[in-house]
ROPATI-589704 format. One record per residue (C-alpha): residue number from 1; x, y, z; residue in three letters. Coordinates in steps of 0.2 Angstrom, whole numbers. Example, Ala and Ser with C-alpha at 12.3 -4.5 7.8 and 13.67 -1.06 7.14 Angstrom:
- k; X; Y; Z; r
- 1; 62; -22; 39; ALA
- 2; 68; -5; 36; SER
This chain:
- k; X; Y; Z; r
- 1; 589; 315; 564; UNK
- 2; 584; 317; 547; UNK
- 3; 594; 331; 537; UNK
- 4; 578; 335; 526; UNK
- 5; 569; 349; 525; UNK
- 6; 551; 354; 532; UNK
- 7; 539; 357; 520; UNK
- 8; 527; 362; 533; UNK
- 9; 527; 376; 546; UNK
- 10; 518; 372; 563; UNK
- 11; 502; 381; 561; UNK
- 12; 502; 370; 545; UNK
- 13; 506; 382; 532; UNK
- 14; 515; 373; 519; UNK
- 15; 528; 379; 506; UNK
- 16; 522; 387; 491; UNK
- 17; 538; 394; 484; UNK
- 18; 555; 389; 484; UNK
- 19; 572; 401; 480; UNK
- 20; 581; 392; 466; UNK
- 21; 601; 400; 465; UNK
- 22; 611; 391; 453; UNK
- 23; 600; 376; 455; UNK
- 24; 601; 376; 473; UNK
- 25; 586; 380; 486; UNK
- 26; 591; 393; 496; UNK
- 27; 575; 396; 503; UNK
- 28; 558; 395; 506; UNK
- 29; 541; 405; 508; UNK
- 30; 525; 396; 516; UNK
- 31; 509; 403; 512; UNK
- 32; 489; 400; 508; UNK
- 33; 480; 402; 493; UNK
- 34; 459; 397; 490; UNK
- 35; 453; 396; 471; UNK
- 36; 435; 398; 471; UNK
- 37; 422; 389; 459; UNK
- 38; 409; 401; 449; UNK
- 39; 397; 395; 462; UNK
- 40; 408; 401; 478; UNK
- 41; 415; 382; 482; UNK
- 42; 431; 379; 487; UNK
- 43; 439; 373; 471; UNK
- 44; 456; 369; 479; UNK
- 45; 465; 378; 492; UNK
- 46; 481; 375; 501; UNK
- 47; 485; 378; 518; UNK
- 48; 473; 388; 531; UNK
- 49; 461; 398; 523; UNK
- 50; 448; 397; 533; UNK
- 51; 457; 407; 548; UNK
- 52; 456; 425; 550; UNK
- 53; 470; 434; 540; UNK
- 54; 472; 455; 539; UNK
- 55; 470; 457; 521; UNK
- 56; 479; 474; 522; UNK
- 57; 475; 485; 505; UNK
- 58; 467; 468; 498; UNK
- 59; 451; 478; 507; UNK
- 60; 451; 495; 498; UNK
- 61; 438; 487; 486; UNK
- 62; 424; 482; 496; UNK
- 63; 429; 499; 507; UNK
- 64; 427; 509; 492; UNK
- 65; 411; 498; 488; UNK
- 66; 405; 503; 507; UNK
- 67; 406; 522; 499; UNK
- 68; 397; 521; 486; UNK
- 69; 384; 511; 494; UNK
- 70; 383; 530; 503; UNK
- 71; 379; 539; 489; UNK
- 72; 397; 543; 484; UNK
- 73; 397; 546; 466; UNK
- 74; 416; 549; 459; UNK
- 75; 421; 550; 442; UNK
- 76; 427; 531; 434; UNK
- 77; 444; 535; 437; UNK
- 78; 441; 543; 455; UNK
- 79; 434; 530; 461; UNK
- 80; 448; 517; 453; UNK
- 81; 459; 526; 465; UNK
- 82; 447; 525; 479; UNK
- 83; 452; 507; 479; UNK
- 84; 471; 509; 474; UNK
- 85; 488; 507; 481; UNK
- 86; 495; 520; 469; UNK
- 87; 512; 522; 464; UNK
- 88; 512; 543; 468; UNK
- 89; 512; 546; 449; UNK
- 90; 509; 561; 444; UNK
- 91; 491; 557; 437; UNK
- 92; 490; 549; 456; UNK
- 93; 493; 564; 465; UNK
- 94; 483; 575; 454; UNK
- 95; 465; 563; 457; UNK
- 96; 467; 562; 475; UNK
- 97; 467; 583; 475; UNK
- 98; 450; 581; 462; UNK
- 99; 443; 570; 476; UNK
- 100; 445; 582; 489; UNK
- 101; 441; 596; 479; UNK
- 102; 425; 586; 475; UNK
- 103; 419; 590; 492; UNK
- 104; 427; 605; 494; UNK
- 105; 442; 601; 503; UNK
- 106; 462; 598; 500; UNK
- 107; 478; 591; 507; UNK
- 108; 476; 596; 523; UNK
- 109; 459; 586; 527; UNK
- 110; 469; 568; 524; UNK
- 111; 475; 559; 541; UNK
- 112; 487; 548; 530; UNK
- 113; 505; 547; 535; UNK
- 114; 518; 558; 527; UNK
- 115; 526; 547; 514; UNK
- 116; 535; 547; 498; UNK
- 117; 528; 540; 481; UNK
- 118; 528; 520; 479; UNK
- 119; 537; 522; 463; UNK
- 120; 555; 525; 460; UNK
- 121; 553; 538; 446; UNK
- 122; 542; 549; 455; UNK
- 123; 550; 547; 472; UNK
- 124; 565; 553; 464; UNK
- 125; 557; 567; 454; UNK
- 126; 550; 573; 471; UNK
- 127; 567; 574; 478; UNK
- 128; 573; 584; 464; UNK
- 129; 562; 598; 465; UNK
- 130; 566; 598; 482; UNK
- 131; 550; 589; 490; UNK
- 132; 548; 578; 504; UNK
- 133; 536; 566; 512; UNK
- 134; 519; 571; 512; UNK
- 135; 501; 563; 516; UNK
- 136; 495; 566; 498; UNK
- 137; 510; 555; 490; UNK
- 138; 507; 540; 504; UNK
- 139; 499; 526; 492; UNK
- 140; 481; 524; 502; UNK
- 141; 478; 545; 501; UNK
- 142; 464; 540; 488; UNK
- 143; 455; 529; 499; UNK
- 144; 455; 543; 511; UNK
- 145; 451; 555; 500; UNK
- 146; 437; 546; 495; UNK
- 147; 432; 542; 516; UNK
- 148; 433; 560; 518; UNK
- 149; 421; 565; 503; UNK
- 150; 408; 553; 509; UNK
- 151; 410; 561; 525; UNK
- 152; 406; 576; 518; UNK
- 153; 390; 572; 507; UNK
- 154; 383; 564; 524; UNK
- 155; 386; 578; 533; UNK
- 156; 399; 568; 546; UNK
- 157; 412; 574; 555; UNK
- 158; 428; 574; 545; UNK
- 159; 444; 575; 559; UNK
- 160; 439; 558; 565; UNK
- 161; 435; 548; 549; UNK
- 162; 448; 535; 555; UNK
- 163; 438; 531; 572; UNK
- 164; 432; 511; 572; UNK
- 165; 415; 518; 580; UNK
- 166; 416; 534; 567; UNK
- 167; 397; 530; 556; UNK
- 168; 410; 529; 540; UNK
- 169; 418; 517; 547; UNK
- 170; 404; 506; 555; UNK
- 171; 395; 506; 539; UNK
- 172; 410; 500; 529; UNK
- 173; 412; 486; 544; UNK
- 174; 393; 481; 538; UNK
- 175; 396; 480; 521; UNK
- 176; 414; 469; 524; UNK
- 177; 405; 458; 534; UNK
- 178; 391; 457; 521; UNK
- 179; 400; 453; 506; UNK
- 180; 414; 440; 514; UNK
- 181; 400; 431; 523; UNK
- 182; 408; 432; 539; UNK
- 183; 409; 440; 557; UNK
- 184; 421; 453; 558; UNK
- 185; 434; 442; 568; UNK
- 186; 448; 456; 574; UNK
- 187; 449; 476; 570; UNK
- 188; 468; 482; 570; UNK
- 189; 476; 499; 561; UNK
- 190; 482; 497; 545; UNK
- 191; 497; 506; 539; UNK
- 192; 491; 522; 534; UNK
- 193; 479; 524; 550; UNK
- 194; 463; 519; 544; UNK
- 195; 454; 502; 552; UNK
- 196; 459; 487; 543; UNK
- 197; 447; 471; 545; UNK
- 198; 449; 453; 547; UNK
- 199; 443; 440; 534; UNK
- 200; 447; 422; 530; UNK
- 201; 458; 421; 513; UNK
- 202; 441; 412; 509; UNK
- 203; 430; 427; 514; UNK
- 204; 441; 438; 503; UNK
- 205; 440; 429; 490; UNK
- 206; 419; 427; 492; UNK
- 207; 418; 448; 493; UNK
- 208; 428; 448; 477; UNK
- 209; 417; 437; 467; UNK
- 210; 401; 446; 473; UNK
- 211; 413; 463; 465; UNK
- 212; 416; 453; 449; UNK
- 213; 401; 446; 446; UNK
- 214; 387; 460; 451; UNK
- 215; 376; 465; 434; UNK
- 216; 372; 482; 444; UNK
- 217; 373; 496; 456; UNK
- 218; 387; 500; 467; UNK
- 219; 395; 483; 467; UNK
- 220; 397; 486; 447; UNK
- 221; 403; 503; 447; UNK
- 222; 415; 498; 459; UNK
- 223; 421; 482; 447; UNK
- 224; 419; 491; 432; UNK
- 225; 429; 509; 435; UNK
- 226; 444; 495; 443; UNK
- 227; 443; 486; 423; UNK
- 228; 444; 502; 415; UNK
- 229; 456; 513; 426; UNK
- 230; 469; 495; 434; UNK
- 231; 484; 511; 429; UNK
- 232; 474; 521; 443; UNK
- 233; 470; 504; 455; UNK
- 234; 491; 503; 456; UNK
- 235; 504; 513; 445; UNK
- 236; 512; 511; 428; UNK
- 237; 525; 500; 432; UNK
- 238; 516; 487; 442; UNK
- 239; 513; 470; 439; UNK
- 240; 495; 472; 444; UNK
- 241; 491; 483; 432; UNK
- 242; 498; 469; 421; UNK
- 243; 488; 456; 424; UNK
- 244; 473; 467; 424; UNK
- 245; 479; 468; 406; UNK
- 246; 481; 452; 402; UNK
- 247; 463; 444; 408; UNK
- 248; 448; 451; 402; UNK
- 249; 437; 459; 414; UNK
- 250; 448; 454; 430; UNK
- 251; 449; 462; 445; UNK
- 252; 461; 461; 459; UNK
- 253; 471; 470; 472; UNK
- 254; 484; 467; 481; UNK
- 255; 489; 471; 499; UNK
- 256; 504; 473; 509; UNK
- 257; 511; 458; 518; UNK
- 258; 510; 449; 502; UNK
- 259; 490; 449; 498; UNK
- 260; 483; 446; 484; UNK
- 261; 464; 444; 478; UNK
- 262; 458; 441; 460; UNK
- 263; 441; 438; 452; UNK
- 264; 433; 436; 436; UNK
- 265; 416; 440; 428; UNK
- 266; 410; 422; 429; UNK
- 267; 412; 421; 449; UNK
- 268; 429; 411; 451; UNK
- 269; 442; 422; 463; UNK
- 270; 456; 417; 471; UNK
- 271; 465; 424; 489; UNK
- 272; 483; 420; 495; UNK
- 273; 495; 425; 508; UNK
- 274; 511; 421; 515; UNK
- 275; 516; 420; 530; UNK
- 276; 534; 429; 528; UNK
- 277; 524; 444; 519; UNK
- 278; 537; 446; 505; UNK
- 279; 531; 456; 492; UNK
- 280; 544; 448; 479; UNK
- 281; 534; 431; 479; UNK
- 282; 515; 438; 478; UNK
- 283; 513; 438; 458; UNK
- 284; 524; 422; 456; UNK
- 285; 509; 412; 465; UNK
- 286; 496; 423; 460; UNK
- 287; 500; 417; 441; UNK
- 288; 503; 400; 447; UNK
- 289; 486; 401; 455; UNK
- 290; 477; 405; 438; UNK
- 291; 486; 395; 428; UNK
- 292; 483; 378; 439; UNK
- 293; 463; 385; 437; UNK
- 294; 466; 384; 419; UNK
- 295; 463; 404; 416; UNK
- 296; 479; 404; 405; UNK
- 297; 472; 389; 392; UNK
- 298; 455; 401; 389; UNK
- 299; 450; 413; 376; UNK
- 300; 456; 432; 378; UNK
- 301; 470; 429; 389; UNK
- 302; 487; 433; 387; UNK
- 303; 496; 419; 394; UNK
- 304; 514; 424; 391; UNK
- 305; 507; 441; 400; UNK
- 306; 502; 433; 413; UNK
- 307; 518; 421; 414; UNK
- 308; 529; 438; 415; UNK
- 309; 520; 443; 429; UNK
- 310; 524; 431; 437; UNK
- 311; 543; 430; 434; UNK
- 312; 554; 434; 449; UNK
- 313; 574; 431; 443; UNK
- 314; 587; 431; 456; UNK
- 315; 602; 439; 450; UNK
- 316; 620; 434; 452; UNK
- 317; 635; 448; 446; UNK
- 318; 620; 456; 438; UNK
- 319; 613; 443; 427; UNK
- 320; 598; 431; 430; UNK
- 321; 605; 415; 439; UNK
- 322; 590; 408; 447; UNK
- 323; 573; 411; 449; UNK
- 324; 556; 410; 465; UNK
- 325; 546; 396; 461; UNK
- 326; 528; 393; 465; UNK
- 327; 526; 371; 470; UNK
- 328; 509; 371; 476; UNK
């Protein structure tokens, strides 16, 4: 029997990363990634991404686009959050109450889980004023701020926004379906409650490019308030709001389970997951992913930015002693 390892999983996923210690692989992550030319082709891919996938968070944008198709009309900022994992900063917490003010609501109206903030200094400030978990400081409470303002401006019922068959949600369904091309394959829960929609990583990446690339109207308001509020679309310290940073007039969002979709102005995008959902391995392939597509050799883009974004270093006694490597 041969002692080597697999490369391959058996729904054919291959290996995209590999955990270097010492110089020694110590482990592996399988995965799928899809770049997409200008025109929507598949420019390369590696393994499935033509089966459905849950994109988790990935969706928020084409949600919040589904909003604002509505008539929801948020501040730039607002509406960045409307699409954001956010970190429970402080500016965070503050935009989700505008939101709900907005439509003359607060706190109280969200159906998110009670949760701490993503980020470790403001979880910790939390604690020392002698807070807890709350719905407001659970990362999608701008999403649903921003479902329960549009709720509100269409004179719907707003104690069961989260219902599959609620109009909100059937209209956002529509617009998902419309902008990844595809029929709706499954619809599970998501992690804060609201219904979270299948999509090929292929898909993902289509509804992305229509964001990136759209001259006006919703689909541009959407793009543009996530290029001039990414600190709003994630949190301070993230290394979306990095890479945001880093190439002109992107936008991406990433999703739990490690999912992650870009696109840029000109129509190329790019979707990946893997398999194991580790969060730790998402930006190493995300900035392998651009720099394969040659995004890092153009003009505009910070390349080393890009590179430390996608820098994962294993420690050993507190110093770097290996590193995740992308090998697709």
């Amino acid at each position: 029997m041969s002692s080597a390892a697999s490369t391959t999983t058996p729904a054919g996923r291959p290996v995209v990363a590999e955990i270097v210690r010492s110089g020694f692989v110590e482990g592996h992550h399988y995965g799928s990634i899809v770049a997409l030319t200008a025109d929507g082709a598949v420019d390369w891919s590696v393994g499935a991404v033509d089966v459905p996938v849950l994109p988790r968070s990935s969706n928020k944008p084409v949600q919040a686009l589904a909003m604002v198709e509505l008539g929801l009309d948020l501040p730039d900022e607002l509406l960045a959050l409307a699409c954001a994992s956010h970190s429970g900063e402080e500016f965070h917490v503050e935009g989700v109450r505008r939101t709900l003010a907005s439509a003359g609501l607060d706190e109280s109206a969200l159906r998110t889980p009670a949760d701490y903030p993503l980020d470790d200094a403001a979880r910790e400030a939390v604690v020392r004023a002698g807070g807890g978990r709350a719905p407001i400081l659970m990362n999608c409470s701008g999403k649903h701020a921003a479902m329960l303002a549009t709720c509100v401006l269409r004179g719907w019922d707003t104690e069961t926004y989260l219902d599959p068959t609620h109009p909100l949600q059937v209209a956002i369904a529509d617009t998902f379906a419309r902008l990844t091309g595809e029929p709706i394959a499954a619809v599970a829960v998501d992690g804060c409650g609201a219904p979270l929609l299948s999509t090929s990583l292929t898909g993902l990446a289509r509804a992305f490019a229509a964001l990136a690339t759209a001259d006006d109207g919703p689909a541009r308001r959407v793009a543009d308030a996530i290029r001039r509020h990414p600190e709003h679309v994630s949190g301070t310290t993230r290394d979306e709001l990095a890479l945001h940073r880093a190439v002109p007039g992107l936008i991406g969002k990433a999703g739990a389970e490690s999912c992650y979709a870009v696109a840029l102005p000109d129509g190329r995008a790019w979707a990946l997951k893997t398999d194991d959902g580790a969060a730790r391995v998402r930006p190493v392939l995300m900035a392998e992913a651009l720099r394969r597509s040659g995004v890092l050799d153009e003009d505009g883009v910070d390349a080393a930015a890009v590179r430390t974004t996608g820098r994962v270093d294993l420690l050993g006694g507190g110093v770097p002693v290996g590193e995740i490597r992308a090998v697709f």
